[in-house]
NUVOLO-151555 format. One record per residue (C-alpha): residue number from 1; residue in one letter; x, y, z. Coordinates in steps of 0.001 Angstrom, whole numbers, plus 500000, padded with zeros to 6 digits. Example, Ala and Ser with C-alpha at 12.3 -4.5 7.8 and 13.67 -1.06 7.14 Angstrom:
! NUVOLO-151555
<1 'a' <512300 495500 507800>> <2 's' <513670 498940 507140>> 
//
This chain:
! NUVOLO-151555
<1 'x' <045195 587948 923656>> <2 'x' <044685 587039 920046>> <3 'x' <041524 585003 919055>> <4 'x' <042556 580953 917495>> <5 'x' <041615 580872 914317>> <6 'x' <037666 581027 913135>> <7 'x' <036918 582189 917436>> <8 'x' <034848 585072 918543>> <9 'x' <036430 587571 920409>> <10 'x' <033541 590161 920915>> <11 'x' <030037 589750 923021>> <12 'x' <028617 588340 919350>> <13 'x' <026480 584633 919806>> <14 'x' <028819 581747 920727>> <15 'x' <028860 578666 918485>> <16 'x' <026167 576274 919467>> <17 'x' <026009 574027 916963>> <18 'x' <029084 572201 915943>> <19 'x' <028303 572537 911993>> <20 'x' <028667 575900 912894>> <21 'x' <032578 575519 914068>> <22 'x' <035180 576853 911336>> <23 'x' <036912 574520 909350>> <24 'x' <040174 574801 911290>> <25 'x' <038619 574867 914682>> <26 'x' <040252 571994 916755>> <27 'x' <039128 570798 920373>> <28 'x' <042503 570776 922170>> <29 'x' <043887 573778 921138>> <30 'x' <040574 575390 922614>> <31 'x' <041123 573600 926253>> <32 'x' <044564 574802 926293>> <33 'x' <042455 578477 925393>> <34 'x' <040442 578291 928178>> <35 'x' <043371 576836 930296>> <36 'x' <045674 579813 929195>> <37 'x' <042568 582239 929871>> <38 'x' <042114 580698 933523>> <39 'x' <045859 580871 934279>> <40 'x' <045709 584393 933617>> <41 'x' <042495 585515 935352>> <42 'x' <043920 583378 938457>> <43 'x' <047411 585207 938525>> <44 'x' <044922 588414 939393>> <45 'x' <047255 590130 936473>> <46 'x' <044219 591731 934661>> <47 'x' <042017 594559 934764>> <48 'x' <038248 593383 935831>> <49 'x' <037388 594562 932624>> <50 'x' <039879 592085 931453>> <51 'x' <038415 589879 933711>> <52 'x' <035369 589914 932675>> <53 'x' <035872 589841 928744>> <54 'x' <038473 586870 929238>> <55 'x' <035687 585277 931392>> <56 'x' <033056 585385 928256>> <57 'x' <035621 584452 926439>> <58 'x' <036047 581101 928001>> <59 'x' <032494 580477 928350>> <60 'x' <032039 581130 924273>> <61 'x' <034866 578271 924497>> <62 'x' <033288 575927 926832>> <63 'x' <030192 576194 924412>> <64 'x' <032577 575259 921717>> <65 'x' <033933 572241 923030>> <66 'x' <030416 571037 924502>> <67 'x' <028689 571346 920952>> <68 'x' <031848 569274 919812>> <69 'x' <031672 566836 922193>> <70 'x' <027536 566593 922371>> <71 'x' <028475 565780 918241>> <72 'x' <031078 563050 919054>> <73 'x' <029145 561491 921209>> <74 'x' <026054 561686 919591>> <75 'x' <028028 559862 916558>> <76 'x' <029865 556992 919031>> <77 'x' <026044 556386 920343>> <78 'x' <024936 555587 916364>> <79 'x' <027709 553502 915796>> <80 'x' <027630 551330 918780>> <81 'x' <023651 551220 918295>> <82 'x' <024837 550094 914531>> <83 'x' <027203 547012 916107>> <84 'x' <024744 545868 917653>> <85 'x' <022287 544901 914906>> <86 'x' <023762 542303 913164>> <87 'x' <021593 543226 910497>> <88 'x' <023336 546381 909673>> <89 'x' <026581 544810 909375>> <90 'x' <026366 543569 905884>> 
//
């Protein structure tokens, strides 16, 4: 299985931090990574070795999205906190 663009393939440290994510990364073609990685290790079509480094794989994924999603959120929670102080509003 080929890597998406700016993903790890190897044991190397997942992405934590959501600055760290590559330019092109994108959050939905990731789930539908970890979906296509789940599908396979479910058919019982792989080695365990297979297993096991599609397994990582989708946890280095998971990591992914969460940073992404800890980001988004962390964003949506400044914003609303901005709405409501009228102050800030100009």
């Amino acid at each position: 299985m080929s890597p998406l663009p700016g993903h790890l393939m190897s044991n190397s440290e997942p992405y934590t931090d959501v600055t760290t994510l590559p330019a092109d990364w994108r959050y939905e073609q990731t789930v539908a990574e970890i979906e296509t990685i789940i599908n396979q290790i479910e058919a019982g079509d792989l080695d365990l070795a297979d297993v096991f480094e599609q397994f990582t794989q989708a946890v280095t994924y998971l990591q992914q999205c969460e940073a992404f999603l800890g980001d988004r959120q962390g964003q949506l929670d400044l914003l609303l906190e901005q709405l409501g102080d009228p102050s800030d509003l100009g």
